[in-house]
Structure formats: C-alpha cells, structure tokens
C-alpha positions in Angstrom: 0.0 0.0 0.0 1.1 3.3 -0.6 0.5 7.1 0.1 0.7 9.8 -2.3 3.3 12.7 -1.7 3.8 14.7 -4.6 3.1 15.2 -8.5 7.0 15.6 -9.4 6.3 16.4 -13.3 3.4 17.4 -14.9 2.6 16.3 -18.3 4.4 19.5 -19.8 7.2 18.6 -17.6 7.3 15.1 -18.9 7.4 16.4 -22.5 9.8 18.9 -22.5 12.5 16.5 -20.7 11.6 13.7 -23.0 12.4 16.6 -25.8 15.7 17.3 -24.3 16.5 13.4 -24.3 16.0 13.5 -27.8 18.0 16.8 -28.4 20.8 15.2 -26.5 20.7 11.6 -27.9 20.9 13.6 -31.7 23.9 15.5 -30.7 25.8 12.9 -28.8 25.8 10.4 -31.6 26.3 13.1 -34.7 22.8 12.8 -35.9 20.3 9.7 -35.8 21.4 7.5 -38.8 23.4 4.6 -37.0 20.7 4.6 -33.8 17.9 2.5 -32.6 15.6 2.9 -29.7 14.2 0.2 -27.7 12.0 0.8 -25.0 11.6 -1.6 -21.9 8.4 -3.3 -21.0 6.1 -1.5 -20.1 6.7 2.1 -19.5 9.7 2.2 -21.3 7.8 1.9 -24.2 5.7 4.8 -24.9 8.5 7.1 -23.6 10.7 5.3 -26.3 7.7 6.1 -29.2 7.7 10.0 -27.5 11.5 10.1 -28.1 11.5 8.6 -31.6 8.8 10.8 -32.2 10.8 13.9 -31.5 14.1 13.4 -33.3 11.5 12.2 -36.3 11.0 15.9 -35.5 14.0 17.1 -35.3 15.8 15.1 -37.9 12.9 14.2 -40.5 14.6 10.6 -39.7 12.3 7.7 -38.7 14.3 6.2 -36.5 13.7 1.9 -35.4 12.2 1.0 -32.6 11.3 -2.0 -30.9 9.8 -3.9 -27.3 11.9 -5.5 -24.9 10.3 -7.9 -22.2 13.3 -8.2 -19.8 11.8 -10.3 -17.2 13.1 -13.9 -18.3 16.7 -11.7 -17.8 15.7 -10.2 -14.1 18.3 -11.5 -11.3 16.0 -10.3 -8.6 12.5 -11.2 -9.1 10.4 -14.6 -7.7 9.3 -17.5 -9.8 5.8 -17.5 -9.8 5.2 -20.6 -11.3 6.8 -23.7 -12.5 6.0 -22.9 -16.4 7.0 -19.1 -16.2 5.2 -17.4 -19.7 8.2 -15.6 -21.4 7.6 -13.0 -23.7 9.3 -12.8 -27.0 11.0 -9.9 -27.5 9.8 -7.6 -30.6 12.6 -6.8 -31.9 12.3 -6.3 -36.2 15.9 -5.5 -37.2 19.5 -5.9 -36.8 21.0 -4.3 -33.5 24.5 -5.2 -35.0 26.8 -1.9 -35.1 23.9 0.2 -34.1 24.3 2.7 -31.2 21.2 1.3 -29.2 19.2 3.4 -26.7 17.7 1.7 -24.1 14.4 3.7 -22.5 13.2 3.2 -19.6 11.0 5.2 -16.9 12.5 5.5 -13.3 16.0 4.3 -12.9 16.9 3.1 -9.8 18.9 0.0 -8.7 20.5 -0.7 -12.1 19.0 -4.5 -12.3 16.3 -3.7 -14.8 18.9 -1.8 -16.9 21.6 -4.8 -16.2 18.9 -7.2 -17.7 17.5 -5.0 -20.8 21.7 -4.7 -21.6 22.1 -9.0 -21.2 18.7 -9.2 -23.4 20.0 -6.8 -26.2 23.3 -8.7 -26.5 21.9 -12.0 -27.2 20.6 -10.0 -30.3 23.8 -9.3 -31.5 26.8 -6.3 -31.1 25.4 -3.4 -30.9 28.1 -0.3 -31.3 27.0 1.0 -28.2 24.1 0.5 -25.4 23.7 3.8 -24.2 20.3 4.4 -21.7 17.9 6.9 -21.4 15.8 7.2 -18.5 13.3 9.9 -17.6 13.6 9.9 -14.0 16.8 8.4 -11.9 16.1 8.6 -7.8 19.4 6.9 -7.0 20.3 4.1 -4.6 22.3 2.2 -7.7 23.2 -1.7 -6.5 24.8 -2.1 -10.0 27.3 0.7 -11.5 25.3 1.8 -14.1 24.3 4.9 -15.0 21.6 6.9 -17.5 23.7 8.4 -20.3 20.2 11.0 -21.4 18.4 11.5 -17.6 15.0 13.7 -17.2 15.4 14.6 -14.0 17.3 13.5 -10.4 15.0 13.5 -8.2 16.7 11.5 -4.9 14.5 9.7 -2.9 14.3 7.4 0.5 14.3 3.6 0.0 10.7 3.8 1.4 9.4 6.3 -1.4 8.4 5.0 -4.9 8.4 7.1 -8.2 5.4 6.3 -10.3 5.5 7.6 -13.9 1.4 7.8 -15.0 1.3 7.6 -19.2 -1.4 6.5 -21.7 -1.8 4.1 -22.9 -1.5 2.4 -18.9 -2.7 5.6 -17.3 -5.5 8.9 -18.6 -3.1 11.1 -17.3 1.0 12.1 -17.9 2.5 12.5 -15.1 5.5 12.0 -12.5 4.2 11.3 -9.1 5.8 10.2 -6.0 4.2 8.3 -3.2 5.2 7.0 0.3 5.2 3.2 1.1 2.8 2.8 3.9 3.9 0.0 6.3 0.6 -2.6 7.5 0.3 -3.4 10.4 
C-alpha cells in the first residue's frame, strides 16, 4: 500500500524533458542514422515512441524502434510458477553496429537496466548500449548509469516514483508516493 506525496512532473514537464532526451541523444551520436531505440516493458515503451517521435521531428529521420520484455533476464524477481510465460522480445531488425538506446522510466537500482543490456546482446553487437531514463532517484546496486536523464530526483528507499502515461494511465504525469507500512 502506498501514500501519495507529490506530483514531481506534470505532463508539460514530462514532455519537455523527453524533448531534451532526444535533443541530447541527436547531438551525442552526430545525428540519428546509425541509432535505434528500444524501449523496456512497459513504461519504457511509450516514452521510447515519445523520443523517436521527436528526433522524427528534429531530424525528418524515422528512427527503429522495438519492445523488450526483460523479465526472463531479471536477477532479482520470484518465480511465480513452474511454467514461467516468457515474452518474445519484438525486436524487427538488426541491433549489429547500431548505437542502441535503451528507454526506460525510473532508474533506480540498475537490475532492470543490467537485464534489458544481457537481453540486447543476445541479439547481437550493438556499437553502443547507451540508456535513457526519464527519472533516476538513485540508490544504484549495479554501476550503471543513465547516459540522457530527465530529471534526479533522490529519494528514501521507502518512497516509490510512479510515472502515470497512456496508454496504462488517462493522465502524464510523475508522481511520488510513500510506502505505507501494514500493520
């Protein structure tokens, strides 16, 4: 159960950092002509189509994109059953030589980001895996790090960062909420 705190980024918010992201993931690799973007399962995903969106905007350069299911990759969740369903992951082209962004919502511990980098690899060399994130609150387990960030926005190990985003949500927004205990 939790408590919520805060609205951290309003929809506005949300779009002119995602805009930035894009801005910076154009200038950092000299244009947008060697890149893809895959976004992680699920939030990842619409933030990835927002970003691909904008340097389509940018550049007049559709850029690929494609859905990654990390959870057959994921080090710290439980089995829930003996026949786990594993999603195949959609991705529709080569990731050899391309400078692959990895999108993702809240970046916090590094596993999810540890286990999107494992699943991209088994789909070939990529150039680079570089990952964008909109929002990073810290306490990192792994040593990994968002190479485009939205916003640090440090928290307490007994907060959580929700991002709200249609198609999941009917709103876009960052909202932070406090972990109630139960008694």
């Amino acid at each position: 159960m939790k408590k919520f705190k805060a609205t951290l980024l309003d929809a506005p918010a949300v779009s002119r950092a995602l805009m930035r992201i894009s801005h910076e993931i154009v200038e950092k690799n000299n244009g947008c002509e060697n890149i893809c973007i895959i976004g992680i399962k699920r939030r990842g995903v619409p933030l990835s189509e927002i970003i691909a969106q904008n340097i389509y905007k940018i550049e007049g350069v559709q850029v690929p994109t494609a859905v990654l299911d990390i959870t057959f990759y994921r080090d710290d969740l439980t089995v829930n059953s003996l026949d786990p369903v594993i999603q195949p992951c959609d991705i529709p082209f080569s990731v050899k030589d391309k400078n692959v962004i990895l999108v993702d919502d809240v970046l916090y511990t590094g596993r999810t980001a540890r286990a999107a980098m494992e699943a991209v690899m088994r789909f070939g060399r990529a150039a680079s895996i570089q990952f964008a994130v909109l929002i990073d609150r810290g306490h990192r387990e792994l040593p990994i790090r968002g190479d485009y960030v939205g916003k640090n926005i440090p928290t307490s190990k007994n907060e959580v960062i929700s991002l709200k985003i249609p198609p999941y949500d009917d709103i876009c927004a960052v909202e932070l909420y406090e972990k109630m205990t139960e008694e």
